[in-house]
C-alpha positions in Angstrom: -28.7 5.1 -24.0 -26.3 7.8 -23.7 -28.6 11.0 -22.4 -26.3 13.6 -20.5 -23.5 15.2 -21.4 -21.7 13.7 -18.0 -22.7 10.2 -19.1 -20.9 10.9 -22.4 -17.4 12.2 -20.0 -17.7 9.1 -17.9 -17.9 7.0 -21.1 -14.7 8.8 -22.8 -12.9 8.9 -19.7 -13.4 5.0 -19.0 -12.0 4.3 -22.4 -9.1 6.6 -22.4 -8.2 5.2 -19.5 -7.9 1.5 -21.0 -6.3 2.9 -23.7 -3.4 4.5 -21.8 -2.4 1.3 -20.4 0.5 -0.6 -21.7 -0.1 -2.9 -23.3 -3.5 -2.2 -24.2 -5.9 -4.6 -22.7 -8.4 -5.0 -25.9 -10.9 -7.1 -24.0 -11.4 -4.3 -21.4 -12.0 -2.0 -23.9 -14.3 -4.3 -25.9 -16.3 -4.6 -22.4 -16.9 -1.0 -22.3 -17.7 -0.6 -26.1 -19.9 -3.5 -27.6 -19.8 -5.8 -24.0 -19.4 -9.8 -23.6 -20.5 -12.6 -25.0 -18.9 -13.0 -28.5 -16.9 -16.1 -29.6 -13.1 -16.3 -28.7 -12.8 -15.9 -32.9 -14.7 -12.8 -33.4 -13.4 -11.6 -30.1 -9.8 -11.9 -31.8 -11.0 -10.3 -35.0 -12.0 -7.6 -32.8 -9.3 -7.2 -31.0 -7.1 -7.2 -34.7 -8.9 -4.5 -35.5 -8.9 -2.1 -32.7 -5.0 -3.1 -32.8 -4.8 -1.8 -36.8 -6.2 1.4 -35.8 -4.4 2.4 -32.8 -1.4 1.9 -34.6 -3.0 3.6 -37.8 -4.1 7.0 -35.8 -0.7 7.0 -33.3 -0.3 10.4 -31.1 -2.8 11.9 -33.7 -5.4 14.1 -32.0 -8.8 15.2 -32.3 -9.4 19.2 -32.2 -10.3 19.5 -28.6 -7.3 17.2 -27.8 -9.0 13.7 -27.4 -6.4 11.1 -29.3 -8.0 10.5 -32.9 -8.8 6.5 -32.3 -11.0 7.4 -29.4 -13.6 8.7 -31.8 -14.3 5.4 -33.8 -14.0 3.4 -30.5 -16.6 5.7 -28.6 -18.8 6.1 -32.0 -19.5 2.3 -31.7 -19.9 2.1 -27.8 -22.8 5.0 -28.7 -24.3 2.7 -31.3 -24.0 -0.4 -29.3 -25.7 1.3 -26.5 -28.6 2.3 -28.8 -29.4 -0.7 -30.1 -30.0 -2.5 -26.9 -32.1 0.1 -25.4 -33.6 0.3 -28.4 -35.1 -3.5 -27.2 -35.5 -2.7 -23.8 -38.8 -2.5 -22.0 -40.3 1.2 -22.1 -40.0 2.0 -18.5 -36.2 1.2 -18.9 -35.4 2.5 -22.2 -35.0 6.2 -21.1 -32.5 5.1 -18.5 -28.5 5.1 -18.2 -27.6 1.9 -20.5 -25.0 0.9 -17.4 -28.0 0.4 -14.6 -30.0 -1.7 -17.2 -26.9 -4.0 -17.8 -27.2 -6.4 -14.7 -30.8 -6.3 -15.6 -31.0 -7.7 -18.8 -28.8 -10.0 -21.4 -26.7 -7.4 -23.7 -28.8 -7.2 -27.1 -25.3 -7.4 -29.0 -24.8 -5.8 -32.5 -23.5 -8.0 -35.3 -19.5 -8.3 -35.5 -20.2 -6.9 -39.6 -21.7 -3.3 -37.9 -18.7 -3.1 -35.1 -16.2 -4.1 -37.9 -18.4 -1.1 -39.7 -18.3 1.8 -37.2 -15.0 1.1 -36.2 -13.5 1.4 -39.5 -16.4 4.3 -40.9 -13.6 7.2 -41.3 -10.7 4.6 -42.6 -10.8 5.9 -46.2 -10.9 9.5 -45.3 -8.5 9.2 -42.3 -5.9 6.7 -42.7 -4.8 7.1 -46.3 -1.5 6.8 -47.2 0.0 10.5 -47.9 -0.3 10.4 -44.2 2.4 7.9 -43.6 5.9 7.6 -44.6 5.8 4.5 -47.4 7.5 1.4 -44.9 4.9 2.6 -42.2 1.8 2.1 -44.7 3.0 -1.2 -46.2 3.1 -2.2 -42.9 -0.4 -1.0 -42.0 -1.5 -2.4 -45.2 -0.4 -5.9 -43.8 -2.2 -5.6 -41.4 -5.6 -4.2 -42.6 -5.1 -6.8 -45.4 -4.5 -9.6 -42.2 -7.4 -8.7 -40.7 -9.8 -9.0 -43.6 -7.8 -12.5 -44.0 -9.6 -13.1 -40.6 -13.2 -13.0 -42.5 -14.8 -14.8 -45.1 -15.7 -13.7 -48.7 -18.8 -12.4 -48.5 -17.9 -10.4 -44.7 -15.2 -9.0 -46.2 -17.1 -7.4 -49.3 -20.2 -6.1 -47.6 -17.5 -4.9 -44.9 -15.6 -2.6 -47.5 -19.0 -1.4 -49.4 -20.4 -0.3 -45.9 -16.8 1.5 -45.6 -17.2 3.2 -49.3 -20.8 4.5 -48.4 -19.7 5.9 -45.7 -16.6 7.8 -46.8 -17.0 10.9 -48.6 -15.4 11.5 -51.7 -12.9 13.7 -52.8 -15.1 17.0 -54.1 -18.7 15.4 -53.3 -20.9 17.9 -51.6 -22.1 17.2 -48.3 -25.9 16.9 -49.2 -24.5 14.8 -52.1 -23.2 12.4 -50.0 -25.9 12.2 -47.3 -27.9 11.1 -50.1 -25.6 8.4 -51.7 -25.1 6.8 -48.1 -29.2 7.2 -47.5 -29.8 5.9 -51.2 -28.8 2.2 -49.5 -30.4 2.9 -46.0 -33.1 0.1 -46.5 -31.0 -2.5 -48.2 -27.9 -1.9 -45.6 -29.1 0.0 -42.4 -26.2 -0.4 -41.2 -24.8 2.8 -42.5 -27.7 4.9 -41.3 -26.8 3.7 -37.8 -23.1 4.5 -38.4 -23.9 7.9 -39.5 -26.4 8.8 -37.2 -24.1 7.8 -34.7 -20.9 9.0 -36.0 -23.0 12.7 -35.7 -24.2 11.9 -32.0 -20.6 11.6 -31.4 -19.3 14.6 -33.1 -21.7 16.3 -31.2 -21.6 15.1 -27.7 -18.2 15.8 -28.2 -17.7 19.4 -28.7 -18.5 19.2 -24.8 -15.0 18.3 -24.1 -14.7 22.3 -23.4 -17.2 22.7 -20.9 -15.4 25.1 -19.4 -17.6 28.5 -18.9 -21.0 27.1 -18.5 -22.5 26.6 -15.2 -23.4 23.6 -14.7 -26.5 25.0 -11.9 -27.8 26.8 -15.4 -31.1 26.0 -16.4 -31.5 27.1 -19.8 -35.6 26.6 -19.2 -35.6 28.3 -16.2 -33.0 31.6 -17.3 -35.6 32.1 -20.5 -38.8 31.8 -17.6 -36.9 34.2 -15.6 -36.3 36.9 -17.9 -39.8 36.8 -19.1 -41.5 36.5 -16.0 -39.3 37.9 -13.2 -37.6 41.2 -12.4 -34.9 39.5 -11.4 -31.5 39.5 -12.4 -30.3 36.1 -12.3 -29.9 35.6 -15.8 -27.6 38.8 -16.0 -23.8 39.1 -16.2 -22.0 36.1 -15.2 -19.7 36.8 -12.0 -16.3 35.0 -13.1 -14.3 36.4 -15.9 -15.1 35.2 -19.6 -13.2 31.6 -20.3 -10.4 31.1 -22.5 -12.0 30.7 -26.2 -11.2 27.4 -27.3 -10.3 25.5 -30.9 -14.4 25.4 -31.7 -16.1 28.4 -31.1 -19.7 29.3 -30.8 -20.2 29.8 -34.5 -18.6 27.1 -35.4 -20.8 25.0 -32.9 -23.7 26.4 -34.7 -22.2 24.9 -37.7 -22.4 21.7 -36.3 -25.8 22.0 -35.2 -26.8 22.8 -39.1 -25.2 19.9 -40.3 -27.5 17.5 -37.5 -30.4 19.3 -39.1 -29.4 19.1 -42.4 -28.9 15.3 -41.7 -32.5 14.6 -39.9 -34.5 16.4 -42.8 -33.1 14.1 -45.3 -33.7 11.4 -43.3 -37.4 12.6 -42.7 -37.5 13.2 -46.0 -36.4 9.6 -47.8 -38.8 8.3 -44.7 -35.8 6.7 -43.2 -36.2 8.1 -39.6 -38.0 5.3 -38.4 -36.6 2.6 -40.8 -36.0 0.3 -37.1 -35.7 0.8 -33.1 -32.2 1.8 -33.1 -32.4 4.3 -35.7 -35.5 6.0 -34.0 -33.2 6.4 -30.7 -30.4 6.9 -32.1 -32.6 10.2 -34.0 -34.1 11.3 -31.0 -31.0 11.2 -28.7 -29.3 13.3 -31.6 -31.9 15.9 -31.4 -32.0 15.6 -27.7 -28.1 16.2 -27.6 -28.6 19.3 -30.3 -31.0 21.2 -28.5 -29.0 20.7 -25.5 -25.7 22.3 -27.2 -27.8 25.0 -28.5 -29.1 25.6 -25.0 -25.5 25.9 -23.7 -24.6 28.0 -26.6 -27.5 30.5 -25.4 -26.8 30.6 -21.5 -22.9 31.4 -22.4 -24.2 34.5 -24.3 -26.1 35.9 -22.2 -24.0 35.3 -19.0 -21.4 36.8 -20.8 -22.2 39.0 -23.9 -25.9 40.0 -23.7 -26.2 40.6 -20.4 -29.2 43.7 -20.5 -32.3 41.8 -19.7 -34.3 44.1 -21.6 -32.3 42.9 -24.7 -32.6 40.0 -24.0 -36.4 39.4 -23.5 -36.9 41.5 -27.0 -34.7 38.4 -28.2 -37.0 36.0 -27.2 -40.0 37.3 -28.3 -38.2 38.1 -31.4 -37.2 34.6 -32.1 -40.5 33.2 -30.5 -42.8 35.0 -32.9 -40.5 34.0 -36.0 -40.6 30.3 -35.1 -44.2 30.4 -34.2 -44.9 31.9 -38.1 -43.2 29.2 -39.5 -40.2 30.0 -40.9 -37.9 27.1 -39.1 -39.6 24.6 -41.0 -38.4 26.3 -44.7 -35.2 27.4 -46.4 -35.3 31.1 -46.2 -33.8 33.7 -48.5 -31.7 37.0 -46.9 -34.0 40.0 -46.7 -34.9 42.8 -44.6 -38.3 40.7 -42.8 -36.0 39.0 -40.1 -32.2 38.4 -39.4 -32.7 35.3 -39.1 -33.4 35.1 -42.5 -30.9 33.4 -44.9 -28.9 32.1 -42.3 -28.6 28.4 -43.6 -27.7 29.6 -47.2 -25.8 32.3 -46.3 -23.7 31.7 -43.1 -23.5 27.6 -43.6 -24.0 26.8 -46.7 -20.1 27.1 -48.3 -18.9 23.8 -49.4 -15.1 26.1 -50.2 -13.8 26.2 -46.5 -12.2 29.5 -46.7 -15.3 30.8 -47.9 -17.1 29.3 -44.8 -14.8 30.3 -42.1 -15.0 33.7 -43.5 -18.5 33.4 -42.6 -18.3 31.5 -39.5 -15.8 34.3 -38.2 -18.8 37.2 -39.3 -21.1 35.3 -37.0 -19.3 34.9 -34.8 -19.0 38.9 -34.0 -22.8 38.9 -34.2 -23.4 38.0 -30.6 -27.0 39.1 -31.3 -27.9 36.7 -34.1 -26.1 33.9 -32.8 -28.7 34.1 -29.8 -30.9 34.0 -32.4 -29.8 31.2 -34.0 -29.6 28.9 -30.7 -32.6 29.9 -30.2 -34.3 28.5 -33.6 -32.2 25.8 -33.5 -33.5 24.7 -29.9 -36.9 25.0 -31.8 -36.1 22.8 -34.9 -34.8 20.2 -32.7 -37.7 20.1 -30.7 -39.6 20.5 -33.1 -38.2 17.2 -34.9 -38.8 15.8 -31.5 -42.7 16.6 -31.1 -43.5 16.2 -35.0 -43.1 13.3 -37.0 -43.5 14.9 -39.8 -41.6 18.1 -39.5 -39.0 18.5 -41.9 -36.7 21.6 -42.8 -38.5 22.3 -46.7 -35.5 23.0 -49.5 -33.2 20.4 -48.0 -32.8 17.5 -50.1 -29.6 15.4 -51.9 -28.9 18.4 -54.2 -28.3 21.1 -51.7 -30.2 24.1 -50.2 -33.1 25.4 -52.2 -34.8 28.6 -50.3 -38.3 29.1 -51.0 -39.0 32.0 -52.7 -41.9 32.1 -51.3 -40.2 32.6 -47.8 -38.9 36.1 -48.1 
C-alpha cells in the first residue's frame, strides 16, 4: 500500500510518463494501475475505457497542474494497491506494494470496481456543457460503445455505482456522504471508490512540496521545542516559497472533509465493513495527519518562528485535545479558539461564503497552528480508537453540542 508521500510521486510520475507517449500504450499503463493477468476481452474493455476518458478530459488540468485523467487513473492504482495488501500476510502488509509484487500472485480487483473508479467523477466531470455538440456526440459513441462491450446486468450495476458516487446538483456534502454510505453493505464498492478517491485528493495536494524540508521531523521539532533550548525549530534559513494555487487554509479544508468522511463512516459502522476498506481508512488517516504535520512545520519555519510562542501553542492545543473537545462539534465562544472552527470556518456549502472564510484563516497564522495541531490529534486519534468518532457529524450536517461551549 501506498504509505509515503514519495511513493505516491513515483507512482504519478510512472504513469504520466506512459501517458505522454504517443500513442498511448494502454497495457503499460494498465500494468502500473490494476497489474496482469486479465483476459484479452476485459483487457480490451479496459483499454476502451481508459481511451474514452483521455479523449473526454484532453489538455484539461488538475489545480496543481497534473492533466485531469491522471486522477481517475491513479485513484484506481491506489485502490488496486489496497486491496491486495489488504490479503497479504501481516509482516508484509505495511510494506511498499512494488517489493511484495514478485512475492506474491496480484490479488486483482473485479473488472466492475476498475470500470467503477475509473469512471467515479464521469457525471460531474464530463458533462456535455463542457464540449462543443459534434465533440460529445462523439464521446457519447463512444461511452455508449464501451458499455456495448458488457452485458446487461454489468452495465446497470456499472452506471448505479457511477450515480452513487456523483454528487448532485445542490445536495449537501454530508447529504451525499450519506446516500453513497446508505448502499455501502449491499455495494462496497463505492465505499472503496470514495475512500480512495479522498486518499487521492489528499496525497495529492503534495504535488507543491516545495518549502518543506524534507530532513523535518515534525515529532522531533514539537520534542525539541518542549524539551530543548535549542533553536532548531526557529526561522527557516531560505526565503519563504512561492504560495501556490492551494494554500494552507484551504489544505485544512481538505483535511475537514477526510474527517467529516471517517465519522460517518464510524458512525453507520462501515469502517471495517472488509480488509480493504480498513487499509484504505487507516492509510487515509495516516496520509491526514501527515499533511497536517507538514502544514505545522511550514508555520513555524516560516511564520511563528518565537519558540516561546510556540511552546504556549502546544500546550495550548495539547490541553484542549486532552479535555476532549476533538471528539465533539463545538460552538464559537470565548473558552478556546479553537472553538467553532468546523461550523464556522468549514462549514459553508455557498463557495463564496467559504473562501471568504478560508481567506480569514488563512491570515490567522496562529490558529491555523492550532488547527494542524488538533487535526494531527483527530487522525491519530481515529487511528488508536475504534471507536472514536467526531459527535454532531452525521448525514444532515454539523450539529454542535451545546453542551460544548
Amino acid at each position: 500500500m501506498i504509505r509515503h508521500i514519495q511513493e505516491f510521486l513515483g507512482l504519478s510520475a510512472s504513469i504520466n510518463y506512459q501517458l505522454s507517449g504517443t500513442p498511448i500504450n494502454w497495457q503499460g499503463v494498465l500494468a502500473l494501475t490494476v497489474g496482469e493477468g486479465y483476459s484479452p476481452s476485459v483487457m480490451a474493455t479496459l483499454e476502451a475505457a481508459l481511451d474514452y476518458l483521455n479523449h473526454a478530459y484532453g489538455q484539461t488540468k488538475r489545480r496543481l497542474g497534473p492533466f485531469a485523467v491522471l486522477h481517475p487513473i491513479r485513484t484506481t492504482a491506489l485502490l488496486a494497491r489496497a486491496h491486495r495488501a489488504a490479503s497479504l500476510p501481516l509482516r508484509l502488509a505495511d510494506t511498499d506494494v512494488s517489493t511484495a509484487a514478485a512475492e506474491l500472485p496480484f490479488r486483482r480487483l473485479s473488472p466492475l470496481e476498475i470500470l467503477t473508479v475509473f469512471l467515479h467523477d464521469k457525471q460531474e466531470d464530463l458533462v456535455s456543457a463542457k464540449y462543443v455538440p459534434e465533440v460529445w456526440q462523439s464521446l457519447e459513441t463512444d461511452y455508449q460503445r464501451l458499455l456495448g462491450r458488457m452485458t446487461p446486468d454489468e452495465r446497470d450495476r456499472l452506471e448505479t455505482h457511477i450515480d452513487i458516487l456523483t454528487r448532485r446538483t445542490d445536495e449537501l456534502y454530508y447529504n451525499y456522504l450519506g446516500r453513497l454510505l446508505s448502499h455501502g453493505r449491499e455495494m462496497p464498492e463505492v465505499v472503496h471508490a470514495k475512500l480512495a478517491d479522498r486518499l487521492d485528493n489528499t496525497l495529492d495536494l503534495r504535488m507543491d512540496l516545495q518549502g518543506i524540508s524534507p530532513q523535518t521531523d515534525c515529532y522531533e521539532m514539537i520534542f525539541s521545542i518542549l524539551f530543548t533550548e535549542s533553536d532548531s525549530a526557529g526561522a527557516h534559513s531560505s526565503p519563504h516559497p512561492s504560495q501556490g494555487k492551494i494554500n494552507g487554509s484551504r489544505r485544512l479544508f481538505q483535511l475537514f472533509k477526510n474527517a467529516v468522511f471517517l465519522s460517518l463512516l464510524r458512525r453507520e459502522r462501515l469502517d471495517t465493513l472488509d480488509d480493504t476498506v480498513r487499509l484504505l481508512v487507516d492509510t487515509l488517516a495516516r496520509s491526514s495527519i501527515a499533511e497536517a504535520q507538514r502544514n505545522l512545520v511550514h508555520l513555524f519555519q516560516y511564520h511563528l518562528t518565537d519558540e516561546v510562542q510556540q511552546r504556549e501553542i502546544l500546550h495550548d492545543v495539547m490541553t484542549y485535545c486532552r479535555a476532549g473537545h476533538i471528539s465533539h462539534v463545538t460552538v464559537a465562544g470565548d473558552r478556546h479558539r479553537l472553538d467553532g472552527l468546523f461550523k464556522y470556518r468549514f462549514d459553508h456549502e455557498d463557495r463564496a461564503t467559504r473562501n471568504r472564510h478560508l481567506d480569514e484563516l488563512y491570515q490567522d497564522k496562529v490558529l491555523m497552528a492550532e488547527a494542524a495541531l488538533a487535526f494531527m490529534a483527530i487522525f491519530v486519534s481515529f487511528r488508536n480508537d475504534p471507536d472514536f468518532r467526531i459527535q454532531g457529524i452525521d448525514a444532515r450536517g454539523i450539529h454542535p453540542d451545546p453542551g460544548e461551549k
